[in-house]
N, C-alpha and C positions, 0 to 999 in steps of 0.2 A: 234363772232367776233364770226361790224366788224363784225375781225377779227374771221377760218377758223371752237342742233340737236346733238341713236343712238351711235353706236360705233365710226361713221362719226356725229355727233352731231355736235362735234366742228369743222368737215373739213370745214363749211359754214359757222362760223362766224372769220375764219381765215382772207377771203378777203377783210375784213374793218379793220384789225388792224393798217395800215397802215394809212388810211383816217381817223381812228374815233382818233388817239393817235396823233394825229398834232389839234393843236389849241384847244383843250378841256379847259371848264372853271376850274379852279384853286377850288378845293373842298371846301367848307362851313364848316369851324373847323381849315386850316391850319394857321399855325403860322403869316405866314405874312399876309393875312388878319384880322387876329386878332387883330394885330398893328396897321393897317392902318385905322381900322374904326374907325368911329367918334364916334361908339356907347362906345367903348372901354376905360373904364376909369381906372384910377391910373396909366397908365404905365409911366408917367412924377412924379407922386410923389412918385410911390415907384419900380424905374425901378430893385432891386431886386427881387420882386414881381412877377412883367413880363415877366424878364427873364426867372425863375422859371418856372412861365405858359407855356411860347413857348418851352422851355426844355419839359415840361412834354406832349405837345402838338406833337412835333417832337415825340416822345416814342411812343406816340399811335398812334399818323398816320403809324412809320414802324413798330407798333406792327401789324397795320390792314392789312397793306400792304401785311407784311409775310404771316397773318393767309391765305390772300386770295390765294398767290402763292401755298402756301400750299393745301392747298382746291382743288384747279385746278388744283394739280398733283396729287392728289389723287382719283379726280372722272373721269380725263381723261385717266388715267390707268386703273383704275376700270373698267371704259366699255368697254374696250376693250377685256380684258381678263375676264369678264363678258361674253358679247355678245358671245365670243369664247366660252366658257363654256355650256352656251343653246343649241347652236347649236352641240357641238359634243358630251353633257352627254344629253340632251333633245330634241334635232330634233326640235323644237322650230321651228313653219316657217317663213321664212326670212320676207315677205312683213308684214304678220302679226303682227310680234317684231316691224318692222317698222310703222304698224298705231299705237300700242298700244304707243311708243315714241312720237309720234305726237299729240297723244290723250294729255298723261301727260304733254305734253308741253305747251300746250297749255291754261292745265285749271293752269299750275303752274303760266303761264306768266298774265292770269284772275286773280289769288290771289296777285302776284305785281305791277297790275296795280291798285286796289281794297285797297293794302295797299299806293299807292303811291310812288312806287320804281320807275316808270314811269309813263309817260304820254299816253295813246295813241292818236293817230291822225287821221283823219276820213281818209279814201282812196280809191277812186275807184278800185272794183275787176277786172277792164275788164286792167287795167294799170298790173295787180300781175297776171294773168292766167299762163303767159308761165312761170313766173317765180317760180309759186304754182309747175306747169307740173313737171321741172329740180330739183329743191327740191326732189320732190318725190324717181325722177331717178337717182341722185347722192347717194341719200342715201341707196338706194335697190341695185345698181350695188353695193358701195364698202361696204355693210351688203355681199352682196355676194360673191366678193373677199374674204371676212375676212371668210368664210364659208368654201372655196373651197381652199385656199392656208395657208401656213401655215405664222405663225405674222410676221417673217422677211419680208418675199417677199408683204406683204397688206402693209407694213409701208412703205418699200421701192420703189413700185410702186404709191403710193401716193407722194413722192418727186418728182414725173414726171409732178403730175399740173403744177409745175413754169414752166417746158420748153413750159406745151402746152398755159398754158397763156397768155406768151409772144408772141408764134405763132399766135395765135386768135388780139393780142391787134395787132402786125406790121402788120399782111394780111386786118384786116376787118376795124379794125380802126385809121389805117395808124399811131400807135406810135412807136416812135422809141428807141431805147436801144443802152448806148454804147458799146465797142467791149468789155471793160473787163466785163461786166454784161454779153453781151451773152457769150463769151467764160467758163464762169462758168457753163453755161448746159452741157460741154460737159464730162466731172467727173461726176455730175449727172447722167447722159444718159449712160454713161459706166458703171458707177456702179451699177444701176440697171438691167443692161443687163447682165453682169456676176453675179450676186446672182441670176439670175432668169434663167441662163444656169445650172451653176452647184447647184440649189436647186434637191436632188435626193428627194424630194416629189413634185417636179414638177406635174404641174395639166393644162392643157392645155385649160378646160374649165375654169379654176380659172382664168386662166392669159385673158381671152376673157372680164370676166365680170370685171376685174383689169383697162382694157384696156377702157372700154366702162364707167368705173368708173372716172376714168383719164378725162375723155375728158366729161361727164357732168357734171362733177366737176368742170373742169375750165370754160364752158359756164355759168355756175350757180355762180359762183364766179364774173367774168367778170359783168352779169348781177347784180349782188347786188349793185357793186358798180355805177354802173348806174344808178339804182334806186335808189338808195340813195340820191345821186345827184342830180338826177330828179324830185323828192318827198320832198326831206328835211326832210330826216326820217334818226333815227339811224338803228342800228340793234335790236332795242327790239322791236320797232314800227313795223318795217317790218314784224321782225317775228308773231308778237300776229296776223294778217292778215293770214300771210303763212300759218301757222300750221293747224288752220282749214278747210281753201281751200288745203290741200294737203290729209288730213284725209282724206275728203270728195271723193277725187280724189282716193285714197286709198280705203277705201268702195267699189267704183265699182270693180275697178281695181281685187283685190281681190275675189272673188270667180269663176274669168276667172283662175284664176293661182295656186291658193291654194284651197285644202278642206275648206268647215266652220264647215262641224259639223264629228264627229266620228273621226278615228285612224288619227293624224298629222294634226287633224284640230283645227281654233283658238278656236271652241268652243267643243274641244274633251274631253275625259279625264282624262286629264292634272294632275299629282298629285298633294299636296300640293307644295311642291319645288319645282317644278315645274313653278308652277303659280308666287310665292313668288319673283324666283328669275326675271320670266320678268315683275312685276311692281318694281321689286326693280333696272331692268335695266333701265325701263323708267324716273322714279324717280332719276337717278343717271343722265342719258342723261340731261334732265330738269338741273341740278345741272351744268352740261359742260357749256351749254348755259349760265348761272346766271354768274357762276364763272369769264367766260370769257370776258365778256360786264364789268364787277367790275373791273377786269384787266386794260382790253384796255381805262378806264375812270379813273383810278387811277394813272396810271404807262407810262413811255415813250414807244416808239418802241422800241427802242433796248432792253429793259429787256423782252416785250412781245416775240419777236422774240427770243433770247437769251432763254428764258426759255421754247421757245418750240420745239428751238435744245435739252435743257434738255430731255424732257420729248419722244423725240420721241430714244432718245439715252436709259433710262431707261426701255422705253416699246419692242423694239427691245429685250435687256438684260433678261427680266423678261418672253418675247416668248418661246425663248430658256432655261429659267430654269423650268421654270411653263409647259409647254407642251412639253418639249425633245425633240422639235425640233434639226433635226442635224443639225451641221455648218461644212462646210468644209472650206479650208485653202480660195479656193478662194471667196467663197461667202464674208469671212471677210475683204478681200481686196475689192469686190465690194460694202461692208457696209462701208468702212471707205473712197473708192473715192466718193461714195456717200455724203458722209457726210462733207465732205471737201471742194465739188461744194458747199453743203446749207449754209454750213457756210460763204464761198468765197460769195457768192452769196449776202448773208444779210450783207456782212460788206460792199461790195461796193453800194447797195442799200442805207443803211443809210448814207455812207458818201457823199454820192450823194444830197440825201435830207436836210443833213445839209450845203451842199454847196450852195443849192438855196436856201435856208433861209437867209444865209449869204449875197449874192446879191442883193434879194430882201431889208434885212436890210438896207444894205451901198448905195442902189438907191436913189437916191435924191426927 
């Protein structure tokens, strides 16, 4: 997720949280299937017994639940103030961090298909190219945001997909939004305009590749859920396909743009820590992806959404104490309209979703 791969790892598996967290099957251990099957015996002769069980059964499902939240704020902070770290103690080069992510991604999503965490599904490659292409490009423009701007203004210029999504979904594929859902871009849109005036480490190439991030990011998101749709695939199926056809595209790609071998190349070198800490970024990336698919298959929308207003509130916070970034009075004002549009945004979204359920329900 879904729902929103890399310090943008999980920007690509965001656009299916939405789609994979409606209608998902009821997990194999919870209480009430446990009652209900027929395999299920004594709960008629010893319904203290059962009770017991579904108590102890309820305990561990939200013991899992928690572990998992937990997990996924932990590795989605992580790489991010990771990824920032390579780049401004190790010059680490961008595209390269980027295949090396895709590498680990790939062979992590090979060891849980191999254990049976998933399935995968056979797919035509010529159906996944363009979408292999946008992978590639969403994740190298906003690796390079995160490079060239400082963690406020990457976070906050990411809260800019929703508006252009919306734009891409009403121009191209004629969907429509009502007035209070758009009217919430427009806090967003402000407030990212004022942090990104008065950022005095303003970067003008930073805000280009911010920009060019934004907007492959929503085409690549848009197109997930398409494919998904199209294909009958989640997001772990997708990806096990993606990753090596974007590596691969990455391979060429790479040595037009980056050194390979000597000072700042992927194969220079690189000290021990160096090296340590970009498998231990890929390896943490890989962990985004895992975390976030357990998530969106575990838990409703709203706690998914809900917990990634958390998490982008905590990694903002953690910008500016971990790297001194300055805040000035109004950037704070443009973090918190910010943040007020995403939230406005997600509460009338869900209660919109639970209104056509409800419909659909009471249809005859």
């Amino acid at each position: 997720m879904p729902r929103r791969p890399t310090a943008e790892a999980g920007s690509r598996w965001e656009a299916a949280a939405e789609e994979e967290g409606k209608g998902r099957p009821r997990q194999v251990g919870s209480p009430t299937l446990r009652l209900e099957s027929p395999d299920f015996t004594g709960v008629a002769a010893r319904p203290r017994a059962g009770n017991m069980a579904s108590l102890v059964d309820r305990v561990r499902d939200n013991g899992r639940i928690t572990a998992g939240l937990l997990l996924n704020l932990l590795v989605s902070i992580c790489i991010v103030f990771l990824n920032k770290w390579i780049y401004v103690h190790h010059g680490f080069p961008n595209m390269s961090l980027t295949l090396v992510h895709f590498v680990v991604t790939w062979l992590g999503l090979y060891i849980c298909q191999k254990l049976n965490i998933f399935s995968p599904k056979s797919l035509p490659p010529s159906k996944l190219l363009l979408l292999a292409l946008s992978f590639c490009g969403f994740v190298v423009f906003t690796n390079l945001s995160l490079q060239n701007n400082t963690i406020g203004t990457y976070q906050l210029a990411k809260a800019m997909t929703t508006p252009v999504i919306i734009a891409i979904q009403t121009v191209y594929y004629k969907k429509t939004f009502s007035t209070r859902v758009q009217l919430t871009l427009i806090p967003i849109t402000l407030g990212v305009i004022l942090n990104s005036y008065y950022d005095v480490k303003f970067n003008f190439l930073g805000m280009v590749f911010a920009a060019l991030g934004v907007l492959v990011t929503s085409l690549y998101q848009v197109w997930v859920g398409a494919k998904q749709h199209e294909l009958q695939v989640n997001s772990m199926q997708l990806l096990y396909y993606q990753a090596p056809m974007s590596s691969a595209m990455l391979v060429v790609a790479v040595p037009f743009f980056e050194p390979m071998f000597g000072e700042g190349g992927i194969f220079g070198p690189w000290s021990v820590s160096a090296l340590v800490m970009v498998l231990l970024s890929g390896v943490i990336a890989f962990m985004v992806n895992l975390s976030i698919y357990w998530i969106i298959g575990n838990t409703s929308p709203v706690t998914y959404n809900m917990f990634g207003h958390f998490k982008f509130c905590i990694t903002l916070f953690g910008g500016y104490v971990l790297f001194k970034d300055p805040l000035s009075i109004n950037q704070g004002l443009g973090i918190l309209c910010t943040l007020f549009g995403i939230l406005t945004y997600t509460h009338f979204k869900l209660s919109e979703q639970e209104g056509n359920k409800s419909k659909l329900v009471q249809r005859p």
